[in-house]
N, C-alpha and C positions, 0 to 999 in steps of 0.2 A: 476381661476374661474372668470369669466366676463361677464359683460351684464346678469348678472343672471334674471332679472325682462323679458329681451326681450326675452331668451333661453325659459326662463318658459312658455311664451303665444306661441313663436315657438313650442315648446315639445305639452301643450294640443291641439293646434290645426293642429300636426303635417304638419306644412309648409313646402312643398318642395324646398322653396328659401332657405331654412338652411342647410339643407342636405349636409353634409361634412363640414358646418362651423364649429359647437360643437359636441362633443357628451355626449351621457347621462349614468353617470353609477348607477346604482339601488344598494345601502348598501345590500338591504335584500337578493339580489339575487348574489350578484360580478361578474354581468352579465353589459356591455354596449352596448347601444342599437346607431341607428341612430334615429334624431329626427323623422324622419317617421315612425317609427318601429309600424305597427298593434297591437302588443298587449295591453292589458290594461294598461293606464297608469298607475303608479306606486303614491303613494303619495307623496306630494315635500317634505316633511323631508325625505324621503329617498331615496331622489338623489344627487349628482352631475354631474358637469359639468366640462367637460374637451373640453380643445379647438382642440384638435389632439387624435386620436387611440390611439398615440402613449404613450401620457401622462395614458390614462384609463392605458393603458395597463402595463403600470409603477407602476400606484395605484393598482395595484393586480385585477385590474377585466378583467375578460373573454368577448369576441365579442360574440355577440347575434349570436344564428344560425335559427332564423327565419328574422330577418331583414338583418344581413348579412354586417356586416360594411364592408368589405371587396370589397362591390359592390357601395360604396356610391361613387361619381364626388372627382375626386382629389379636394384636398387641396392647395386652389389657395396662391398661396403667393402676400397678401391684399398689397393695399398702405397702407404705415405706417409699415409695415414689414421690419425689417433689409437689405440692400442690400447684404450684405454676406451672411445671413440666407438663401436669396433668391438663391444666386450661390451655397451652400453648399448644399441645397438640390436637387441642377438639378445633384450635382458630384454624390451626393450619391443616386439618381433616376437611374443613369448612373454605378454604382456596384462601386464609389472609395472606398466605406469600406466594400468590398464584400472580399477582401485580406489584404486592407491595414488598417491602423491605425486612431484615429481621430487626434494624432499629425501630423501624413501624411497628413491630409485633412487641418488640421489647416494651415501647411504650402503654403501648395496652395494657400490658400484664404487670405495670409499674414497676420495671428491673431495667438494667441498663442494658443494651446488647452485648455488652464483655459477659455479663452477668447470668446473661438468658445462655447463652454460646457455653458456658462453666456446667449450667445447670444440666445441659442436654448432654454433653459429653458426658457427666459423671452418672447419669441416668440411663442413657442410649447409645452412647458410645458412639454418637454420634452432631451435628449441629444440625439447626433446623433447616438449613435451606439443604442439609442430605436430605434430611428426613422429607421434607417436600416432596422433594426431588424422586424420592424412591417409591413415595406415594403415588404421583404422577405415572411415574413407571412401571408399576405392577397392575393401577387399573388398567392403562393402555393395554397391558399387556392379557388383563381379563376379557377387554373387550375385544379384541385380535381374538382370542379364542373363542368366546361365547356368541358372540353377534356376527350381523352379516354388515354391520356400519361401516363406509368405505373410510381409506384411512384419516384425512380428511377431518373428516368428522368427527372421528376417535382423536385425531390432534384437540380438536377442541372440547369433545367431550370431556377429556382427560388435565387440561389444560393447560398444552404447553402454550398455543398463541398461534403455533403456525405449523404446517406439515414439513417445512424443511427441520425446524426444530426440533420436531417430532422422530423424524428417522435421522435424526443423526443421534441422538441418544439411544433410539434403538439402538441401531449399528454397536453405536459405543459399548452399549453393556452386552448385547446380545451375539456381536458378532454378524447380525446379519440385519436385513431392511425389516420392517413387518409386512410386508408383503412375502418376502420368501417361508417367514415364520406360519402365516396362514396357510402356506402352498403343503403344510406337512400337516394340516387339520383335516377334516372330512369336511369340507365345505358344504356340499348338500344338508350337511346336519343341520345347520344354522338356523335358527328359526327366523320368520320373516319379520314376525315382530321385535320391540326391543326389550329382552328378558337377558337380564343379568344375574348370574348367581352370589349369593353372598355368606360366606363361610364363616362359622362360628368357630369355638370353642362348644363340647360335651362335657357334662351334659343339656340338655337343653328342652327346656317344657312349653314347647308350641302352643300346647292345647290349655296351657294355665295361662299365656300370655290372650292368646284368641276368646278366649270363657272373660278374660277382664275387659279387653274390648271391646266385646259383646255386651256387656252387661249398660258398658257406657257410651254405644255408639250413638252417635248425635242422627237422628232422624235425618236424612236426604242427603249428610255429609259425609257418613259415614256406615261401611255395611260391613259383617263377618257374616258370610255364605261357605257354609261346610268347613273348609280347613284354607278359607282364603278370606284376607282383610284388604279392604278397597276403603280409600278416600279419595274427595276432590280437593282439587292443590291448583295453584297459580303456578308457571313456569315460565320466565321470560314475559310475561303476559298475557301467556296461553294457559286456558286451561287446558286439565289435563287428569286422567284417575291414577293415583295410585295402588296396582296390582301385587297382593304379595299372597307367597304358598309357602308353606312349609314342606321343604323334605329334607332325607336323612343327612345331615352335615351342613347343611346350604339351608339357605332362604332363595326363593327363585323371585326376585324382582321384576315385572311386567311394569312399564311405561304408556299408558294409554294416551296418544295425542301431545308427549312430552317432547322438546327439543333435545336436542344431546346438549346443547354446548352448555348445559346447566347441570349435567347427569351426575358429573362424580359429588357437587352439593347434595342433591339430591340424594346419593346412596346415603351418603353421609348420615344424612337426617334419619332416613331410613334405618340407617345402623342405630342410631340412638332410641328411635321409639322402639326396636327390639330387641335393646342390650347386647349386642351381638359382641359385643367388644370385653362385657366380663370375663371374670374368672370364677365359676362358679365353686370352684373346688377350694380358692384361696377365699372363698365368702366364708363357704358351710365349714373352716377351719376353724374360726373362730366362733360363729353362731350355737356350733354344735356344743358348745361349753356350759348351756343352757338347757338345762334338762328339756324345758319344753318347746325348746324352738328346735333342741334335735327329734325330737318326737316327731313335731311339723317335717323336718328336713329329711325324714326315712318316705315321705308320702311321697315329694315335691320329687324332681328329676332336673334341677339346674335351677334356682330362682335365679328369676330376671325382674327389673324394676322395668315397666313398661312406660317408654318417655312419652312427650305430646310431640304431635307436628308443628303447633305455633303454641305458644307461651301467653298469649291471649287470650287464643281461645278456649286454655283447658283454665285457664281465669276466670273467665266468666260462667265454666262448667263447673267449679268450684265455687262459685259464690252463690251460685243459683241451689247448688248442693246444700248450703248451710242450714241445718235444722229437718232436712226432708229426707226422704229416701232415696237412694241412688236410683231409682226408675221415676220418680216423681221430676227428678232434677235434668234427666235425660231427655224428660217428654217438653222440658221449659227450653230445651237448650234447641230442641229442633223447633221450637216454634220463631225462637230468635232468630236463627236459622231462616227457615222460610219466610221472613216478614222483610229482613233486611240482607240476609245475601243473594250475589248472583245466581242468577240459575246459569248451569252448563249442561252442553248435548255432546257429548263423550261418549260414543262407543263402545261399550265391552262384553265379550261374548262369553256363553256357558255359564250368566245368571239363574239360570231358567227357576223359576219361583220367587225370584228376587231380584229386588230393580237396581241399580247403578245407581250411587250418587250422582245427584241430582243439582247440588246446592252448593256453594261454595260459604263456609262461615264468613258472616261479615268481619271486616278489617275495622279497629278503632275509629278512625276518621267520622265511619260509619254509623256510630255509637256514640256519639259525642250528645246528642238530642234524643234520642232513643227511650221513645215513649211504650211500658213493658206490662205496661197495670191492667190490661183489656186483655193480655193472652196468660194474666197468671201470677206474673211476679211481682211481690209487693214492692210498695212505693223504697223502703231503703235499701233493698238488694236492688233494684234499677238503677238508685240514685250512686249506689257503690259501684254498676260496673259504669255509668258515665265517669264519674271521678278516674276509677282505673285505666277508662281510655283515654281521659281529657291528660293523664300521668304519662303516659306512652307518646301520646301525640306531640308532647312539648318535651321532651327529653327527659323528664324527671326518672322515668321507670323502662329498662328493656330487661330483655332475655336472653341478652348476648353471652355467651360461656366465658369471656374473660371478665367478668364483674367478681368478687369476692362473695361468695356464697350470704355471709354475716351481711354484708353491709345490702347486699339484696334481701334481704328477711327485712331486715329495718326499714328500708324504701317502701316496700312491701305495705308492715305496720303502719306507716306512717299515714297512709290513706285512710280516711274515717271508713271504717265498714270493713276494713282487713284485720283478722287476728290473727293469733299466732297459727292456729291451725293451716288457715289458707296459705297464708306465707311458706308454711312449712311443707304442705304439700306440692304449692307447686315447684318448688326448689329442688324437691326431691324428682320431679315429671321433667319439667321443663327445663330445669338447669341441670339435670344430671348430676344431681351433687350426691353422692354417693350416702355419707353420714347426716342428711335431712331427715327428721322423724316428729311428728307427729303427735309428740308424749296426749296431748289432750286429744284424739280421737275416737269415741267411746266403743270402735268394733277391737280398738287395741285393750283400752281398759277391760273388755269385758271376755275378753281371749283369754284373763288369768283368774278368771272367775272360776271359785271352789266351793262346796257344799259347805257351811258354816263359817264364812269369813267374808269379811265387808268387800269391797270391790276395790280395788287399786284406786290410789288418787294418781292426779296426772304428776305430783309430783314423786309419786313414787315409783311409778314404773320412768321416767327420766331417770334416775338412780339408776334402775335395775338395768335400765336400758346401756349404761354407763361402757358397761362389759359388752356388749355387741361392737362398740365402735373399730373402724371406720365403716362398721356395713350397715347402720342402725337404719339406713331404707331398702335395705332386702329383709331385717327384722317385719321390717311394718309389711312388707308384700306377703312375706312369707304366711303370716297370721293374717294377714288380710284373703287371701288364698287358699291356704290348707285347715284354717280356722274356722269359724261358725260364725264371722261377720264379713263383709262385703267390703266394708269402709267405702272412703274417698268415694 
């Protein structure tokens, strides 16, 4: 229970800057709401406060079904938050205790399970197998609202294992089956295809996120048409495009030819390549302390760090990058693209002047031989992304989010033909590491560029950069975005 004094005037005047911070559970009712929640407020002796779902839901109280906790902006992991906590909950965003164990998880994250179990309660006020648990629970309970998926299939989408399992946890938290709960939706609304919505946190700048994707969409892999971004993706073994839109509050997720029982990873990913999980307000809190990145941050409407779908392939989008322009490095990356990945025939309608991904990026295995000097790329940027794959292929180098940020930079370096830049960049894409930066990238050096004065060295804007941290890769978006270079 915390910051009770500020939760309080949050709660009466139901501010939407809180929303998914705390939530509020009501004694009289063992009902908790979101701080927005329209209903009449409740009197403050007979509330508490819980910093996560997951904790209410631990204390024996039920999720409101007029406010709908279920739909509140992820649960950003704040500065001051454990950096373990942090990677524990991308494993387990990602299903690792959808089978496995929290000493399984604990070991990943090199802590003990007594230790991980310490860490989450003093963090979330909660343990991870709630937190799963509640995670499990709130999708299910998205896709009960949003789709027309029988349940079934929402059991596995969502990943309990099984539909008995499924509605008996309903029942449990809800009080009633999900079938009764869909019977109080407008069924006909349901769209036929499979479109999930996915709620953020305000502010939020779609169209800086879309302009960067655009700028570096991989030829037949990848397409931004109007105010939607489509790629081709494996799922289960199927291909499959990924559909996304922006609208107000939401991202609207379309599934072209996707299985469910892989969906909630899937969003997952999907959250990460459009930061949906920040906090934009506790970023520009500290950036803004910087004369010129508040400058930038009066332009921008919510920086977000735009992640990658695989950790490969925005690998070799960077290596290909090295030295060239970012539309020189884009035209190399679809050609690698077409030479060596699959082609898929994926359906997706209201392209009209724009064709669908086509292409699926080839996977390492793929790349191991990968001869690249006839469509463009010289002999040591070739020779650097087989080493990269040959690193992947035998264990030496992944992308997984419980690796330690540092010790992946290093792995990184260690490859002939990787510097610090690459390393650095994709750390910041791929691993979502939040304080990855850049310091040698010349669209940042040259962001601080003034009429009679040398240009920053890379060691000195790392200094300067000093004072931005933990957000020092929303610095580099930011100028990468609102600034007079493109970068990455």
């Amino acid at each position: 229970m915390l910051q009770n004094d500020i939760y309080e005037k949050a709660r009466l005047s139901r501010d939407a800057r809180f929303d998914g911070r705390f939530y509020v559970a009501v004694k009289t009712t063992g009902i908790y709401c979101r701080p927005v929640c329209p209903a009449n407020s409740p009197k403050s002796e007979n509330i508490s406060f819980y910093p996560t779902a997951a904790a209410a839901g631990e204390a024996g109280f039920r999720p409101c079904l007029r406010c709908r906790p279920e739909c509140a902006p992820g649960t950003p992991a704040w500065a001051g938050t454990s950096t373990t906590v942090q990677r524990g909950l991308r494993l387990i965003a990602e299903g690792a205790l959808d089978e496995g164990d929290v000493e399984s998880l604990a070991d990943r994250l090199g802590v003990t399970g007594r230790h991980l179990r310490r860490l989450f309660s003093k963090h979330l006020g909660a343990g991870p197998l709630a937190v799963a648990h509640t995670q499990r629970l709130h999708f299910a309970k998205r896709l009960v609202d949003q789709t027309a998926l029988s349940m079934s299939d929402i059991a596995i989408a969502s990943g309990f294992g099984s539909t008995r399992r499924f509605n008996d946890a309903f029942r449990k938290t809800w009080g009633r089956s999900p079938r009764e709960l869909r019977k109080k939706q407008v069924v006909a609304k349901l769209a036929a295809g499979l479109t999930v919505q996915l709620p953020y946190r305000q502010p939020f700048d779609m169209q800086q996120l879309l302009a960067f994707f655009a700028m570096r969409a991989i030829p037949g892999v990848e397409v931004v048409h109007g105010d939607r971004y489509l790629r081709s993706a494996v799922v289960n073994g199927e291909h499959c495009v990924i559909d996304v839109t922006g609208n107000e509050g939401v991202l609207s997720l379309t599934l072209h030819g996707a299985e469910t029982r892989a969906l909630l990873p899937l969003v997952q990913r999907v959250r990460g390549m459009f930061d949906l999980d920040a906090s934009p307000k506790d970023v520009a809190a500290v950036l803004r302390k910087d004369k010129c990145l508040a400058t930038l941050l009066r332009k921008g409407r919510g920086i977000r760090v735009p992640g990658a779908w695989d950790g490969f392939e925005l690998t070799v989008r960077a290596i290909l990058g090295q030295q060239i322009s970012v539309a020189a490095a884009t035209t190399l990356a679809g050609r690698v693209a077409k030479r060596y990945g699959d082609r898929i025939a994926v359906s997706v309608a209201g392209l009209e002047g724009a064709e669908a991904p086509s292409v699926l990026f080839p996977a390492p295995e793929k790349m191991l031989r990968a001869r690249l000097g006839d469509i463009g790329v010289i002999r040591s940027r070739a020779a650097t992304i087989r080493r990269v794959a040959k690193a992947i292929c035998e264990g030496q180098l992944s992308f997984e989010p419980d690796q330690d940020a540092q010790e992946f930079r290093r792995a990184m370096i260690d490859i002939k033909g990787i510097g610090e830049w690459t390393a650095d960049y994709v750390a910041m894409r791929a691993l979502k590491h939040p304080d990855a930066f850049p310091h040698a990238d010349l669209g940042l050096l040259r962001a601080f560029d003034a009429p009679g004065q040398d240009r920053l060295k890379p060691a000195e804007l790392k200094q300067r950069a000093e004072q931005w941290r933990p957000w020092r890769a929303y610095a580099a978006l930011l100028l990468w975005s609102y600034g007079d270079s493109p970068g990455g």
